[in-house]
N, C-alpha and C positions, 0 to 999 in steps of 0.2 A: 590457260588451256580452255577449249568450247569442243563441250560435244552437242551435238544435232540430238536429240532426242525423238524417237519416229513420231511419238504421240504430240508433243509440245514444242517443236523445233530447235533452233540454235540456243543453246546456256549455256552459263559457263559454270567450271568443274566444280564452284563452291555448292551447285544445288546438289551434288552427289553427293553419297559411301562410296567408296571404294570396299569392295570385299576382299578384292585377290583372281589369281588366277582362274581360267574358266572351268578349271580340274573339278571344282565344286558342283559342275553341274552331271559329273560322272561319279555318281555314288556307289559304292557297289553295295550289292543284293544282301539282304538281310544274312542268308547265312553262307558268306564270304570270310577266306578263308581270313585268318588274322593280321596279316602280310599284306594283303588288298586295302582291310581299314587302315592299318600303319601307313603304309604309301598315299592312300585319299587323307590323316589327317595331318600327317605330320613332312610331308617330303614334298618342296617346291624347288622347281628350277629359276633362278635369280638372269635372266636372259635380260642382255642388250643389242637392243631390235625390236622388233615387230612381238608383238605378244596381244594374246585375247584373256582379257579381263572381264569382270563383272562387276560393274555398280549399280546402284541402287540411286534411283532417282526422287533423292528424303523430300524435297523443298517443291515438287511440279506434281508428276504425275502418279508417284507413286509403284512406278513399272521397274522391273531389273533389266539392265540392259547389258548385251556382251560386246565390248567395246575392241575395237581392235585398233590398234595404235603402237607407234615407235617409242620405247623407251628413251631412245637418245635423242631425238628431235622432238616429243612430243605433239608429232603428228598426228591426230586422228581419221585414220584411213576407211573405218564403218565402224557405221553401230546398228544394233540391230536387238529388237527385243530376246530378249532370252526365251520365251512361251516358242520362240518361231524357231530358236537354233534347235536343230538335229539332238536325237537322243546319242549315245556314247560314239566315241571315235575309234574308228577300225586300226 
């Protein structure tokens, strides 16, 4: 698999982490009920399809990037830095 990196262009998926879903970038608020941190640390959806992920670019640039890609083709459809996606999802 090759993702485009915005900073350092086309690599392929060895220079990444993988962290996981992009839920990580939705934290909830220090004093958030209990039920909110249970759900942020421990509750993932395991989807085949389209999904946004986050890795970590160890080996180039050093940027997080939110990856958006098919689980079942491993296609990569965007990426795009993480600094630039959007705060929480409505």
């Amino acid at each position: 698999m090759r993702i485009t990196c915005p900073l350092c262009g086309d690599r392929d998926r060895r220079e990444f982490y993988y962290m996981g879903a992009d839920d990580y970038l939705n934290r909830p608020e220090a004093g958030a009920p209990v039920a909110a941190w249970d759900s942020y640390l421990h509750l993932r959806d395991n989807p085949a399809g389209v999904t946004k992920d986050l890795w970590y670019h160890e080996t180039g640039c050093t940027s997080w990037l939110v990856v958006t890609r098919n689980t079942v083709t491993h296609e990569v459809l965007d990426v795009a830095l993480a600094s630039d996606v959007k705060g929480p999802r409505t």
